[in-house]
PATOR-491456 format. One record per atom (N, C-alpha, C, O): residue in one letter; x, y, z. Coordinates in steps of 0.1 Angstrom, whole numbers, plus 5000, padded with zeros to 4 digits. Atoms other than C-alpha are relative to their C-alpha. Layout:
! residues N
AXYZ/...
//
This chain:
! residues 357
X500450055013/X963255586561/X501049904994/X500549824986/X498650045007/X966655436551/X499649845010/X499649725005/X500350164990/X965655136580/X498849974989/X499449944979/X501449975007/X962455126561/X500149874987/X499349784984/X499550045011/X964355006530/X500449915000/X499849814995/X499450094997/X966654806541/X499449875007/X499949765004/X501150114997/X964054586560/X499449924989/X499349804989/X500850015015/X962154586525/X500649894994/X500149784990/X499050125011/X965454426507/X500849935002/X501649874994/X499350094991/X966954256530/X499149855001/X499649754998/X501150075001/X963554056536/X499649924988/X499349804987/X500050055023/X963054026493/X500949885001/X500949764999/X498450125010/X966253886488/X499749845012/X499849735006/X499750114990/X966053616521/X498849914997/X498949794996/X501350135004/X962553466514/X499750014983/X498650004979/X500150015012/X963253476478/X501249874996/X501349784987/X499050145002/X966253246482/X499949905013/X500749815013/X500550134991/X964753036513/X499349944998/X499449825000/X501450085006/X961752966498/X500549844995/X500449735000/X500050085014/X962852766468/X501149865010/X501149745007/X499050154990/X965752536496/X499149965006/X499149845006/X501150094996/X962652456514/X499549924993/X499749814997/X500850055010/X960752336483/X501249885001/X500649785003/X498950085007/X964352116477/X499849885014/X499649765013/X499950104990/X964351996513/X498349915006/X498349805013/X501050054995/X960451936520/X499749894990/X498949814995/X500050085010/X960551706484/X500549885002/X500049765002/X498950124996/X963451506492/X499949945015/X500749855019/X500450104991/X961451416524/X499349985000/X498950005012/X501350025007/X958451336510/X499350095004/X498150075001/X501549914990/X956351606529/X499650154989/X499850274988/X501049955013/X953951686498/X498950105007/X498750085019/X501149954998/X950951956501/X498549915003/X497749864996/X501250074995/X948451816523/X498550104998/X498550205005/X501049895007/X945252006507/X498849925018/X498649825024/X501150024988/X942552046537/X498849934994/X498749914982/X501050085003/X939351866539/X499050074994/X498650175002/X500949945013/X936951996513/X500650064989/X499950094979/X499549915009/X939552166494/X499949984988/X499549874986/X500250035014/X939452206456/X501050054992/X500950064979/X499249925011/X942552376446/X501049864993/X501249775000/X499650105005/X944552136421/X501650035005/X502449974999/X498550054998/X948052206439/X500449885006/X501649885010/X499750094993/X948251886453/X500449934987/X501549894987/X499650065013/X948351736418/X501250004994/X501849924987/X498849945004/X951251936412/X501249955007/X502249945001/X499250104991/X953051736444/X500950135008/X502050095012/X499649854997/X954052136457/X500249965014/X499449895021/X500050004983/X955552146492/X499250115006/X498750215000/X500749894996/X953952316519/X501450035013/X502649985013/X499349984989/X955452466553/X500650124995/X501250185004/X499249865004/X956752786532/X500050125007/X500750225007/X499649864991/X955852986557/X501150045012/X501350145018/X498749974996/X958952946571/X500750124997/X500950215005/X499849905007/X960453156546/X499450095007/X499850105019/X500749864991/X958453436558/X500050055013/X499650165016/X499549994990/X959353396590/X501050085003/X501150195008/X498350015005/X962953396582/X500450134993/X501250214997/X499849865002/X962753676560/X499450115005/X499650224999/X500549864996/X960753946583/X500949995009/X501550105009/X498649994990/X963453846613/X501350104995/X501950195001/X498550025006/X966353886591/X499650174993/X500450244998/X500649885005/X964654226573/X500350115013/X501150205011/X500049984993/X964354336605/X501050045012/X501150145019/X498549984992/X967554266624/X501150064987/X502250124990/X499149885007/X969354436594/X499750134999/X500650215000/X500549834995/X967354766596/X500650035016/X501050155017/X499249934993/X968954786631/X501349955003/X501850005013/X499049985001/X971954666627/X500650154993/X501450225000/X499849885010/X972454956598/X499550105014/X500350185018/X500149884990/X970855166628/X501050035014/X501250135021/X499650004987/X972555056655/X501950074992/X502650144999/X498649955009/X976055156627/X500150164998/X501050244993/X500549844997/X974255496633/X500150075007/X500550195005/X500249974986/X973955516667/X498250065006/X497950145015/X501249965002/X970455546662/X499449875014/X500049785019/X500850084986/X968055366692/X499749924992/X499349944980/X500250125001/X967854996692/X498549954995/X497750044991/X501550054995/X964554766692/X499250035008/X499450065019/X501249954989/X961454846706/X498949905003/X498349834996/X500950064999/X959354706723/X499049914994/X498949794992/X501450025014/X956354726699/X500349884990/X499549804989/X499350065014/X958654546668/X500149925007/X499149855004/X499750124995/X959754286689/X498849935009/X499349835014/X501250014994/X956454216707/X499249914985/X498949794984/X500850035017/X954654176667/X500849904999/X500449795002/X499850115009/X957153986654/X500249875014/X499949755011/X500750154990/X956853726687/X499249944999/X499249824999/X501250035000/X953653706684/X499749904988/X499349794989/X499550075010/X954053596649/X500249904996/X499649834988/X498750095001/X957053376652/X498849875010/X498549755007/X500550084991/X954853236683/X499249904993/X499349774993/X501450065008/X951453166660/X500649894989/X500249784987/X498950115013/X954153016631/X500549885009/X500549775004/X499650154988/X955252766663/X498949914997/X498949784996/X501950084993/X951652646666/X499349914981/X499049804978/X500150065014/X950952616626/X500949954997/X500649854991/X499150125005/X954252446620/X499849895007/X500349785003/X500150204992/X953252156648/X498649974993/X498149864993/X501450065009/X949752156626/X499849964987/X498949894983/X499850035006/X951152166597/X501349864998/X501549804987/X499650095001/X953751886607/X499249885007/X500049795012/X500850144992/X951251606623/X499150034989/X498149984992/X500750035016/X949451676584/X500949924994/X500449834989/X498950035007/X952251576570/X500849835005/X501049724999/X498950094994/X954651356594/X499049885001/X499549764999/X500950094993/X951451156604/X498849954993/X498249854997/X500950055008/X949151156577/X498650045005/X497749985000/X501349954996/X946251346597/X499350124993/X499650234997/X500249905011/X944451546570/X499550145012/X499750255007/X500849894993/X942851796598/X501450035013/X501150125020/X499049974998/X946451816616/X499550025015/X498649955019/X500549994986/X946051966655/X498649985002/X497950014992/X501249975003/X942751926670/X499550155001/X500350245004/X500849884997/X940452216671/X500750085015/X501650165017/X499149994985/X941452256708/X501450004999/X501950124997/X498449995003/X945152186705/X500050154994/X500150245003/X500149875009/X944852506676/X500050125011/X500950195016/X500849924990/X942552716699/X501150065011/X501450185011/X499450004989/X944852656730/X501150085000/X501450165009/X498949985003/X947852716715/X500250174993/X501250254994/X500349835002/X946353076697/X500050095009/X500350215007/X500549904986/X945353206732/X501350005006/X501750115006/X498849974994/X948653136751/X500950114994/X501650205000/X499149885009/X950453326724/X499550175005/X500150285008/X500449875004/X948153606724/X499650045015/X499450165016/X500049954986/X947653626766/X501750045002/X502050155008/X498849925000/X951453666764/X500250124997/X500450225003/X499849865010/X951553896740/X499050135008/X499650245008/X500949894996/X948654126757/X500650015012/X500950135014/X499649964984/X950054106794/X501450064995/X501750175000/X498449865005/X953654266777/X499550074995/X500150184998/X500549875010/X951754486755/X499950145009/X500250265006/X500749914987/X950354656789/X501350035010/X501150095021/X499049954993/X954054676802/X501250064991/X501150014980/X498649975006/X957554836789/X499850174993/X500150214982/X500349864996/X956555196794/X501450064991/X502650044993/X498749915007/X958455436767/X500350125007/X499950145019/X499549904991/X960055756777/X499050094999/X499150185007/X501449935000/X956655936767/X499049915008/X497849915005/X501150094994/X954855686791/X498749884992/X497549844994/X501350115016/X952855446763/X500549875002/X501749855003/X500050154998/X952755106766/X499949954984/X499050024977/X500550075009/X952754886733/X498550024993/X498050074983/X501050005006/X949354816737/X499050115014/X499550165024/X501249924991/X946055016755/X498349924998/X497649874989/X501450044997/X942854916773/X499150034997/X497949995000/X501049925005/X941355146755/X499449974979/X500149994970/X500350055013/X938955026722/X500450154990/X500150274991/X499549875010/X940555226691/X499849984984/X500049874978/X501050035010/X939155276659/X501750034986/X502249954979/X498949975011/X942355496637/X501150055012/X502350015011/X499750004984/X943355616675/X499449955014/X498749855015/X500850084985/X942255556713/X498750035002/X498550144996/X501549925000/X938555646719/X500149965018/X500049845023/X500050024990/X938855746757/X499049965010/X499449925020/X501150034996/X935455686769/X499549874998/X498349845002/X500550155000/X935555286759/X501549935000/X502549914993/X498650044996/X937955156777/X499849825009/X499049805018/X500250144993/X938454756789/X500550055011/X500850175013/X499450054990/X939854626821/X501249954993/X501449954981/X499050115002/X942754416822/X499449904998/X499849854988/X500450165009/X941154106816/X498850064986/X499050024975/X500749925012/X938754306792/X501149984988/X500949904980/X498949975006/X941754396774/X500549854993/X500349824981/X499450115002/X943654046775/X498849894988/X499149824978/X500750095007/X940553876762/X499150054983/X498449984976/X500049945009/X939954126734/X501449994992/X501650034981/X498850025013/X943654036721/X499849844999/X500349794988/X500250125001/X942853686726/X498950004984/X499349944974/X501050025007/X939753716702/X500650024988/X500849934980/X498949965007/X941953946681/X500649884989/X500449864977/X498750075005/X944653706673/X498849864993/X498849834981/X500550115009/X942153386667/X499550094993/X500350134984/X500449915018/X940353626641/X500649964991/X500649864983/X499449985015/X942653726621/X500749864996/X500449814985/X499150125004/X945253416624/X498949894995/X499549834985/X500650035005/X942153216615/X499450024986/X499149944977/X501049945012/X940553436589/X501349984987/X500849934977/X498950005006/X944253436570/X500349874997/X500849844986/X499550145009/X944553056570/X498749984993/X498849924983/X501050045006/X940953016560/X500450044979/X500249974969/X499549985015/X942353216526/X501149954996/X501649964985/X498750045004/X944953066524/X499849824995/X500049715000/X500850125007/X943352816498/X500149984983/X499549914975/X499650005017/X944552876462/X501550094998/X501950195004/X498949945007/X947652966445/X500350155005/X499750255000/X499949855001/X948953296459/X499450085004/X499950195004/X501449924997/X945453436473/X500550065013/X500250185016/X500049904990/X946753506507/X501350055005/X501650125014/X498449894999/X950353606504/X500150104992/X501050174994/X499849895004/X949653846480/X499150105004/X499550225004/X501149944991/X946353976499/X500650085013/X500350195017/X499349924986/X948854026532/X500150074994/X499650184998/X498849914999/X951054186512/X499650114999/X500050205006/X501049875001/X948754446500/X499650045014/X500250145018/X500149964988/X947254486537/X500950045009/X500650135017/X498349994991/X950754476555/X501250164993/X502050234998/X499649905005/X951854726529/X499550145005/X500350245007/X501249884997/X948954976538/X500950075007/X501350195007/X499450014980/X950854906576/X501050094995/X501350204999/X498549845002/X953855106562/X499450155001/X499350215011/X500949894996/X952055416556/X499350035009/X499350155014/X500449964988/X950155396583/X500650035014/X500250105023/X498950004985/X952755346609/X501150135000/X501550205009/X498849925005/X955455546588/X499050185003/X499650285006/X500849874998/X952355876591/X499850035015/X499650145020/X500049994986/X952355796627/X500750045005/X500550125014/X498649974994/X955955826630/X499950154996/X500150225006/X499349895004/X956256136613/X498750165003/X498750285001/X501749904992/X952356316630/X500049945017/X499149925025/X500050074981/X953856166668/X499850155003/X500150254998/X499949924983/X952756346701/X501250005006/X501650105012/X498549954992/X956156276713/X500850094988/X501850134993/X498949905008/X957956496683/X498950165001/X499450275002/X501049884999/X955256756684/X498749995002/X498049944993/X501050014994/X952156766706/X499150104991/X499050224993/X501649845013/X949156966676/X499249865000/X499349745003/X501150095002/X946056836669/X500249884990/X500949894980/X499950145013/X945656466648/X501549925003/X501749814998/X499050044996/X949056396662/X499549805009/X498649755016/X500850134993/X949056026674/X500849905010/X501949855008/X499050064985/X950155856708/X500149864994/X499049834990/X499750105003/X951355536696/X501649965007/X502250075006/X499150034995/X954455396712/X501750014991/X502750084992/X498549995011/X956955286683/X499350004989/X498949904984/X500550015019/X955655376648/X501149934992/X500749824986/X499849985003/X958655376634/X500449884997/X500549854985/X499650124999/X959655036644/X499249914992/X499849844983/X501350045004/X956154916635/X499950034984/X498849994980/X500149925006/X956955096601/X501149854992/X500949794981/X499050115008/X960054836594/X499449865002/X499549774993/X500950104994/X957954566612/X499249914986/X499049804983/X501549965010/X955254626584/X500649964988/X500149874981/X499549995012/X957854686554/X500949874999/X501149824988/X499450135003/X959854366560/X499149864996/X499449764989/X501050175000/X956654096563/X499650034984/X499649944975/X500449975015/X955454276528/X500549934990/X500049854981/X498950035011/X958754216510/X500149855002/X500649784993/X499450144993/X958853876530/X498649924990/X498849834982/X501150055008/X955353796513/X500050004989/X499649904983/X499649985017/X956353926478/X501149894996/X501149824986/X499150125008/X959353706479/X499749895004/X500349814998/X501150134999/X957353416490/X499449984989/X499449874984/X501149985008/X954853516462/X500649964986/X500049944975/X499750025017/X957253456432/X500249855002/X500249794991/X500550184998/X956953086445/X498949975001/X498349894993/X501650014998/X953753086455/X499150024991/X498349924990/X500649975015/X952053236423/X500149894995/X501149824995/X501050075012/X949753016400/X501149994993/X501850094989/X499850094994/X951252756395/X501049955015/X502149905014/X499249984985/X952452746434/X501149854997/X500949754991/X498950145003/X955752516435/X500349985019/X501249915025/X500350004982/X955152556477/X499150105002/X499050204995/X500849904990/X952652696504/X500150015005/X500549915010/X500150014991/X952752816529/X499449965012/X499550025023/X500550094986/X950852606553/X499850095015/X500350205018/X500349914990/X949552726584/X501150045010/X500950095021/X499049944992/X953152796595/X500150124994/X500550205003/X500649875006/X952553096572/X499150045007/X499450125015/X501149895002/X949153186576/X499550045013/X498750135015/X500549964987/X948753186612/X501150075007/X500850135018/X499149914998/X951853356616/X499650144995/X499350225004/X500449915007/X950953616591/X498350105010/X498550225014/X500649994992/X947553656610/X500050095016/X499550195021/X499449964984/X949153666645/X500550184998/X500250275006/X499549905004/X951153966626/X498950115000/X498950215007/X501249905002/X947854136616/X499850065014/X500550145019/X500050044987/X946454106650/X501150125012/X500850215020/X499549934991/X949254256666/X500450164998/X500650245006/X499849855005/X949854566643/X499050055005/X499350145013/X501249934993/X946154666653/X500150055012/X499850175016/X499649944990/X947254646685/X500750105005/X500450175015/X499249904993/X949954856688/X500050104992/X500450204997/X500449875007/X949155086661/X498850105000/X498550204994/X501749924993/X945655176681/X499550024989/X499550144986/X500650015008/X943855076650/X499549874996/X499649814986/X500650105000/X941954796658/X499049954991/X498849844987/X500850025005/X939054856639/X500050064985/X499350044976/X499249985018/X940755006608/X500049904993/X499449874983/X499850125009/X942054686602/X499149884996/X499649784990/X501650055002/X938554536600/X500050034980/X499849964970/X500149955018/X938654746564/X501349964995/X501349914984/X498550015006/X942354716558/X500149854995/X500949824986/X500050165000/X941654326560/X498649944998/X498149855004/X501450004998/X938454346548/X499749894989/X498549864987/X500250135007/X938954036522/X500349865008/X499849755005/X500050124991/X940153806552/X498450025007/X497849935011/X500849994988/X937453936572/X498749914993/X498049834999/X500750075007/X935253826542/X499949875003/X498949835009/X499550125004/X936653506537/X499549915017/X498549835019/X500450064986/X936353386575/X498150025005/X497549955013/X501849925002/X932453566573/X499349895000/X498749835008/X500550135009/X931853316544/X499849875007/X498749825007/X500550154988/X932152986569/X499450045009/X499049935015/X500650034987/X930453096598/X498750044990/X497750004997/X501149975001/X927553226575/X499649844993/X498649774992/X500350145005/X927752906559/X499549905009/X498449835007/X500450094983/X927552696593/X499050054998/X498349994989/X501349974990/X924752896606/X499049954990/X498249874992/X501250075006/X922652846575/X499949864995/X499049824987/X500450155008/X922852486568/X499649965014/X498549915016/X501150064988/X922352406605/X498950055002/X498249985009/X501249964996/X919352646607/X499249984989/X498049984992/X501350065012/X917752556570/X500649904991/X500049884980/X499250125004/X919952276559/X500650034980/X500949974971/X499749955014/X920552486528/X501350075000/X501650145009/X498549895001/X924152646517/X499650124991/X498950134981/X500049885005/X924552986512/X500850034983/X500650084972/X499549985017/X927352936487/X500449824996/X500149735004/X500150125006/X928252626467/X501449905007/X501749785006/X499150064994/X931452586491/X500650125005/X500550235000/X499849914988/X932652766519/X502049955001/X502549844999/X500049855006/X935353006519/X499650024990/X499549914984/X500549945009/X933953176494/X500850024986/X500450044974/X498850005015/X936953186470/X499749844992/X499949824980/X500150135008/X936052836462/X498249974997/X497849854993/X501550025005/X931952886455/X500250044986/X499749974977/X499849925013/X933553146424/X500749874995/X500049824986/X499250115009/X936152846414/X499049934997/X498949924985/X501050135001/X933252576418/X499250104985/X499050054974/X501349925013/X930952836392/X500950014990/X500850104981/X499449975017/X933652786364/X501050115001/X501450134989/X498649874997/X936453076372/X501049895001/X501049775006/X498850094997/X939652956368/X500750025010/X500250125016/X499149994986/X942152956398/X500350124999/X499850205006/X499249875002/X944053246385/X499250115000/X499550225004/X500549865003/X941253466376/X499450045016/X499150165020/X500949994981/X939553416416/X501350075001/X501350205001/X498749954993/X943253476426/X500450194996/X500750285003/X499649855005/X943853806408/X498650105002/X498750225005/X501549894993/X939853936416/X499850015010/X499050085015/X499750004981/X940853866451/X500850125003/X500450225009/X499249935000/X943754036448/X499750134998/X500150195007/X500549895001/X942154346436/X499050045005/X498850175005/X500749974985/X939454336461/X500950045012/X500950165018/X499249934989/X942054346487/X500450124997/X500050215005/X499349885000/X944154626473/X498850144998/X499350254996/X501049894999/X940354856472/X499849995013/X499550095018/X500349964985/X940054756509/X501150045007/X501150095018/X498349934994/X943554846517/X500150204995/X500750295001/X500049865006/X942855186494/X499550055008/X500250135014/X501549924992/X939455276514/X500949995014/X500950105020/X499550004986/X941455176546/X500950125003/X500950175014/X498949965003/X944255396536/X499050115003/X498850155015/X501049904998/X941355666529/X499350035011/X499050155011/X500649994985/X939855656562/X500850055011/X500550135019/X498949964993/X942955676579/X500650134999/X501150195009/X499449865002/X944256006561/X498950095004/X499150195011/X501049964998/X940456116562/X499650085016/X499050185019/X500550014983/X940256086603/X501450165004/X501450265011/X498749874997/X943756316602/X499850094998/X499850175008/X500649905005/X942456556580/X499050055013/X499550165018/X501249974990/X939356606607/X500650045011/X500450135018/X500149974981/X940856576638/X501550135000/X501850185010/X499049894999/X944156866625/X499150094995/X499350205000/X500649925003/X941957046611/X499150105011/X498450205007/
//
């Protein structure tokens, strides 16, 4: 619990005073918020840097490597797999949005990598990431990740292949890392949205840790590799988003750009993975899942009746276009997420309840 913490405020304090030296240094080199093509939020008026997702970066590492330093001052067991697998994955996807978010910027290309470039660059990360997931065997035999599709645990009767597998983290990762930058479209909307869903990830991982098959084999007990890890993993990107968020909040003075949000994403993505709750986080993330919905239903109906569903696609910006002001979408977001993070949460204790019972 004590790593837990220290991840938490270790994390706070680092992207709470990174943030704002970005803002200093992306100003003083002109590289202003490049607002995407249709966008409508007025931070660009404001002259707000973007790339903040650095910060966030920087503070889940740093959150992260001080929870085990303090452990390793313990003598307590190092890094795991799992932890350091997530935050790669992450760090990897934040690689790929900072070269999309710098050819926006350095070059003046409002749409930044192409679609391809993006694409290319999501899949290598996330074939990495799946081919280690499937090796580094703990002392209970568990791998990171499993071939097997999992809803709050493994469901043994639907189980991929290895390429099955690989191409179900592939899909995975563009999702979420997609669905996360798609929200990431007004003041605040999707760093305080993680933070709430990423938060859940503490409890859910930290109930893992403490109902493991390796500490006591009883019913509802759950094979997961490193909860525990996955627990500080979870509680540093939160704090890392919160202290992002006192910059970020209406009126944002920086964004974080898709070196954020596809980082963040990547993050999602890989907690599902190793937390064998893939389809949990369907509900847990069930305002990104929204949000990314809203464009493909939009595509489909204007190419098949040349009519729009909503008045602008994501959907956060049909409510702004109808007269809502930024802040009030941003905070009815906000509290959408934290009911699908509730119900997520509820499902999760729910499934426990059943299967110890």
């Amino acid at each position: 619990m004590r790593q837990i913490l220290v991840a938490a405020m270790v994390a706070l304090v680092v992207s709470i005073v990174v943030t704002p030296l970005l803002v200093r240094v992306f100003r003083r080199s002109g590289l202003g918020w490049q607002v995407r093509a249709g966008g409508v939020s007025r931070s660009a008026e404001r002259g707000a840097a973007t790339m903040g997702g650095i910060g966030i970066v920087v503070g889940m590492w740093a959150g992260y490597l001080a929870a085990h330093l303090l452990a390793a001052g313990q003598g307590v067991v190092g890094f795991s797999a799992s932890g350091v697998l997530v935050l790669g994955l992450a760090t990897a996807l934040g690689v790929v949005g900072f070269a999309d978010d710098w050819i926006k910027l350095s070059q003046r290309r409002s749409l930044g990598l192409t679609a391809g470039g993006k694409y290319l660059g999501q899949a290598a990360a996330a074939v990495v990431f799946g081919v280690l997931a499937l090796r580094f065997r703990g002392g209970s035999g568990l791998t990171p990740g499993s071939k097997e599709i999992s809803i709050v645990r493994d469901i043994p009767t639907l189980s991929f292949g290895v390429i099955g597998f690989l191409l179900a983290v592939v899909g995975l990762v563009v999702l979420w890392s997609n669905a996360v930058s798609i929200t990431d479209g007004l003041d605040g909307l999707a760093a305080g949205s993680m933070g709430l869903a990423v938060g859940t990830y503490v409890l859910i991982t930290f109930w893992q840790y403490t109902h493991s098959c390796a500490v006591r084999a009883v019913p509802g007990c759950y094979t997961v590799r490193d909860p525990l890890d996955l627990a500080v993993v979870c509680a540093a990107a939160a704090a890392a988003c919160a202290g992002f968020l006192w910059w970020n909040a209406p009126p944002a003075r920086i964004a974080m750009g898709d070196t954020g949000s596809l980082a963040l994403g990547g993050l999602l993505a890989g907690l599902s993975i190793t937390s064998r709750t893939e389809l949990l986080t369907a509900v847990v993330g069930a305002l990104f899942f929204a949000e990314i919905l809203s464009v493909l239903l939009q595509v489909v109906m204007f190419r098949t009746t040349r009519t729009r569903l909503f008045k602008m696609a994501p959907f956060h910006h049909h409510f702004e276009l109808g007269g809502w002001a930024e802040t009030t979408v941003v905070i009815r977001f906000w509290l959408l997420a934290a009911i699908a993070a509730a119900v997520g949460l509820i499902l999760f204790y729910g499934e426990h309840l059943t299967m110890s019972g």
